[in-house]
C-alpha positions in Angstrom: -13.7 -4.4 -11.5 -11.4 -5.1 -8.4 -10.8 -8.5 -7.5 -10.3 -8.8 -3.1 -8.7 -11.5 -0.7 -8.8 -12.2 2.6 -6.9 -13.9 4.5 -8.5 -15.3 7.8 -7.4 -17.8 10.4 -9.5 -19.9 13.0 -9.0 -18.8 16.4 -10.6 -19.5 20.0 -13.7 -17.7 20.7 -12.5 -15.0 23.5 -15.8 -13.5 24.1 -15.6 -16.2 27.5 -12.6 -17.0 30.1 -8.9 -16.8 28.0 -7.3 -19.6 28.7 -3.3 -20.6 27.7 -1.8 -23.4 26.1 0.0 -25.8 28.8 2.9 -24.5 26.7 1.8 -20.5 26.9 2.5 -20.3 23.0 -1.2 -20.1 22.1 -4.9 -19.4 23.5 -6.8 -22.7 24.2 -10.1 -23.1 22.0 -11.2 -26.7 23.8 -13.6 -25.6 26.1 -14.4 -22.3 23.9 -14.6 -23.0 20.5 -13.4 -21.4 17.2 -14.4 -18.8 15.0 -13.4 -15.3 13.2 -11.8 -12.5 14.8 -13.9 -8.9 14.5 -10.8 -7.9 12.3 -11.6 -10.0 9.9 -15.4 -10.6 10.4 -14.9 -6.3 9.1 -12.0 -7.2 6.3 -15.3 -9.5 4.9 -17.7 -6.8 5.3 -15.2 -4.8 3.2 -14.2 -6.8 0.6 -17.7 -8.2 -0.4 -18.7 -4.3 -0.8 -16.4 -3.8 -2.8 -16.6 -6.2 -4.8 -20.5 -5.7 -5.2 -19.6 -2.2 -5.6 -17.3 -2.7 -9.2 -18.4 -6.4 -9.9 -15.1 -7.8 -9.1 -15.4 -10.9 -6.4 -14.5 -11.4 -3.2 -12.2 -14.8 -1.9 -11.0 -16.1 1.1 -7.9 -17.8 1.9 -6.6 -19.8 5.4 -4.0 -21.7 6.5 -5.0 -24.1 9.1 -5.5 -27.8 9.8 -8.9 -29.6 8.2 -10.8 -27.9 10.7 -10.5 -24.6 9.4 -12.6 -25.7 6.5 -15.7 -24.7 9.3 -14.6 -20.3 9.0 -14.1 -20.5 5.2 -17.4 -22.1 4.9 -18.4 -19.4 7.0 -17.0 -16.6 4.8 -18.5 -18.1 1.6 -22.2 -17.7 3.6 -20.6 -14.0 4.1 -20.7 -13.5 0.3 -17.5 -14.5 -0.6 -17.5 -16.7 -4.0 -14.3 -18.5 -3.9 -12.2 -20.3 -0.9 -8.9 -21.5 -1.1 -7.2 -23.6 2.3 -3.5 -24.2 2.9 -3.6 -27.2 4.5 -0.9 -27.2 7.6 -0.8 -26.7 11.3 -0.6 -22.9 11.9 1.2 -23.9 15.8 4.7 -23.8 13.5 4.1 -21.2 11.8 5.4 -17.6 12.1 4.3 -14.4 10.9 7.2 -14.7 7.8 5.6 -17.9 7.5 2.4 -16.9 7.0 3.0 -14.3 5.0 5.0 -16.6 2.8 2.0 -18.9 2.3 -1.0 -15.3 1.6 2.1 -14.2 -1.1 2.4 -17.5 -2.5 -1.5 -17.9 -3.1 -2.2 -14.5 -4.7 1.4 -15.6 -6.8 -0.2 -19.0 -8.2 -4.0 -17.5 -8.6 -2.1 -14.5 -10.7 -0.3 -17.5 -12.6 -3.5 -18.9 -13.1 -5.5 -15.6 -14.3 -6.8 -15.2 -10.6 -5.4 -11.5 -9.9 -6.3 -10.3 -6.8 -6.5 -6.2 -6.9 -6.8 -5.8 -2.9 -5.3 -8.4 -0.2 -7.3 -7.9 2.9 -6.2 -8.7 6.0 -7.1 -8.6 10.0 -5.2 -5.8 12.0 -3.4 -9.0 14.2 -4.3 -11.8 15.0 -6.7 -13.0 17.5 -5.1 -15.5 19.6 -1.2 -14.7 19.3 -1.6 -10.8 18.6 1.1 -11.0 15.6 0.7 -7.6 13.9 3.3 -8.5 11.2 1.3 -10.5 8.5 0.1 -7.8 6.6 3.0 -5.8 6.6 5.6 -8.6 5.9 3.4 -9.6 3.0 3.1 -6.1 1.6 6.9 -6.7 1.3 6.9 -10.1 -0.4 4.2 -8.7 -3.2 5.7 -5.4 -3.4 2.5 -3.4 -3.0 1.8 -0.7 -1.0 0.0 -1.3 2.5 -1.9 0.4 5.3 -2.6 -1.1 8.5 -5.6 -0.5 11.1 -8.0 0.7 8.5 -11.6 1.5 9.0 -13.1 1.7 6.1 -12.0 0.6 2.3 -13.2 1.9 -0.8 -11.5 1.0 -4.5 -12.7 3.6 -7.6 -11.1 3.4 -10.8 -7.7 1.4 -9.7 -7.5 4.2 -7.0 -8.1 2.8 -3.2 -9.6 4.9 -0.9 -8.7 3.8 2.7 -9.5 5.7 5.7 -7.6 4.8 9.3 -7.6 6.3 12.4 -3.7 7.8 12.9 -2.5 9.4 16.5 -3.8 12.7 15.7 -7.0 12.0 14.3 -8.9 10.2 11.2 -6.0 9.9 8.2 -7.5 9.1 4.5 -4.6 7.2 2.0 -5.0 6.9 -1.6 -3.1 3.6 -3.1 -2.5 2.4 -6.5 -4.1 -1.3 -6.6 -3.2 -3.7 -6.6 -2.6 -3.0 -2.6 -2.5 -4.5 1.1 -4.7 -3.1 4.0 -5.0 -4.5 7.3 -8.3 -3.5 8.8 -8.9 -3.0 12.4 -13.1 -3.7 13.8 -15.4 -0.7 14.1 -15.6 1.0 10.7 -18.1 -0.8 9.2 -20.8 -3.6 10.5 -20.2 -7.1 9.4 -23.4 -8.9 8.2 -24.7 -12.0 9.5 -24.8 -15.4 7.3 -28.1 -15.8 5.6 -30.2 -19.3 5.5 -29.4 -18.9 1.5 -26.1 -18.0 1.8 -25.0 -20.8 4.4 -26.7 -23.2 1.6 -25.3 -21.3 -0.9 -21.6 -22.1 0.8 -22.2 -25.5 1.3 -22.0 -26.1 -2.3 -18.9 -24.3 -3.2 -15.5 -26.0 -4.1 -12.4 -25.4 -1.5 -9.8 -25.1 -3.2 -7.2 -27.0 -1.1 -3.2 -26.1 -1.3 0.2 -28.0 0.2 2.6 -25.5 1.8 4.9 -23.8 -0.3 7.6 -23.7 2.2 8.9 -27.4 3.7 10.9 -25.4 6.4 9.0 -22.8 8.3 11.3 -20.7 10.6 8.7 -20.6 13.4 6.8 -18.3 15.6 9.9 -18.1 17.9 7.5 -16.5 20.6 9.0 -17.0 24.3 5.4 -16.9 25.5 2.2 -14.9 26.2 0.9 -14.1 29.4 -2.8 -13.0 30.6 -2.9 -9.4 32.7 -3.8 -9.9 36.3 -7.5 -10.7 36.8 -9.6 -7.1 37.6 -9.6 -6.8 41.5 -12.8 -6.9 42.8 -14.9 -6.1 46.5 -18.1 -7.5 47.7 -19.7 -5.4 50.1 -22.9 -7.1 51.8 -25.4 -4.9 53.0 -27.6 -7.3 55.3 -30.3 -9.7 55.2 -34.2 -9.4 54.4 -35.4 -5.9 55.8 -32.3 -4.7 57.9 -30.7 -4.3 54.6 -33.1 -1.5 53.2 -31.4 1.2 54.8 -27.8 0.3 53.7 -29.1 -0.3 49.9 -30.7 3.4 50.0 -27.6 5.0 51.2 -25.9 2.8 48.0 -28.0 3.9 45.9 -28.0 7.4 46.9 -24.1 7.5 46.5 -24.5 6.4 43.1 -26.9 9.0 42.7 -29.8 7.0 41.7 -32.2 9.0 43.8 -31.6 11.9 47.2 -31.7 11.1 50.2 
């Protein structure tokens, strides 16, 4: 039986425009909305195979404001069984910060006979592109870690990750309990269910304080979006003047011969 967290945060939608924060420290969300990251939309995948897989369960934590309450309910649909929310504004907080607050969850559940064999986490984040999380909370737990996995198996207290390394696919074998970060593509993240959104609805959040009353900060200077993609508009005429400037197009892109 192997028990799995994940830790996931609300963040803008970027599949439209990125906008910045006035003060460049974040992506703005207003005019997008919020939702998961495809990290951690595959760390979910993961964890609630393997925890079908060796009848442990899969749980979900966040740190965020009330609002956050919206992606746990989310992952619950997902499959996960069990939700717990740190209750705080992420804007102050740094990647020691948060993985202060992910160490000091899986610390209290443990106290409380909550072990969590696997911690899960996204590759980075979404909107700030912090890669440290899972690393600096490997450190805090004293477990082993890998990040940018693809796909995560656990089989007799052995876990089985698989990663794509600079010369090719590299497979690790860890001792649980364990940290992986995983990086979108290895496997295909399932879509909520009518039953499972209902399902979520009636599941508990556990809800937590901060353990820390002095966070030391992102301490970003700021983030910057790359130059917008240079484009050309070429017009080819009006009505049937045009027809013989969209052939010669379309024969340079090889459509058909002229």
């Amino acid at each position: 039986m192997s028990n799995v967290l994940v830790a996931i945060k609300r963040v803008p939608d970027s599949s439209g425009e990125v906008l910045l924060t006035p003060d460049a420290q974040g992506v703005d969300g207003r005019f997008v909305g919020f939702t998961i990251s495809n990290h951690e939309l595959c760390a979910l995948e993961l964890a609630v195979q393997i925890a079908v897989a060796t009848g442990g369960e899969a749980s979900v934590v966040t740190i965020g404001t009330e609002d956050a309450a919206e992606q746990l309910r989310s992952a619950l649909a997902l499959g996960c069984t069990a939700a717990t929310h740190v209750v705080a504004d992420p804007v102050g907080l740094g990647p020691s910060d948060v993985a202060e607050e992910i160490a000091a969850v899986v610390r209290a559940h443990e106290a409380e006979g909550r072990s969590h064999d696997l911690v899960l986490l996204g590759n980075d984040a979404a909107d700030s592109g912090d890669f440290q999380v899972g690393i600096r909370l490997a450190y805090l737990l004293g477990r082993p870690v890998v990040a940018g996995a693809s796909v995560v198996e656990v089989t007799d207290g052995v876990a089985t990750v698989t990663a794509e390394g600079a010369l090719g696919t590299d497979t690790y074998e860890l001792p649980v309990p364990a940290v992986v970060t995983v990086l979108e593509g290895g496997v295909e993240p399932r879509y909520p269910t009518v039953s499972g959104r209902m399902k979520a609805k009636k599941i508990a959040i556990e809800e937590r304080q901060p353990a820390s009353s002095s966070p030391r900060g992102a301490k970003r200077v700021k983030l910057t979006l790359p130059p917008p993609t240079p484009n050309q508009v070429q017009i080819l005429g009006e009505g049937a003047t045009a027809v013989d400037n969209v052939k010669k197009v379309l024969a340079e892109l090889g459509v058909f011969s002229r």
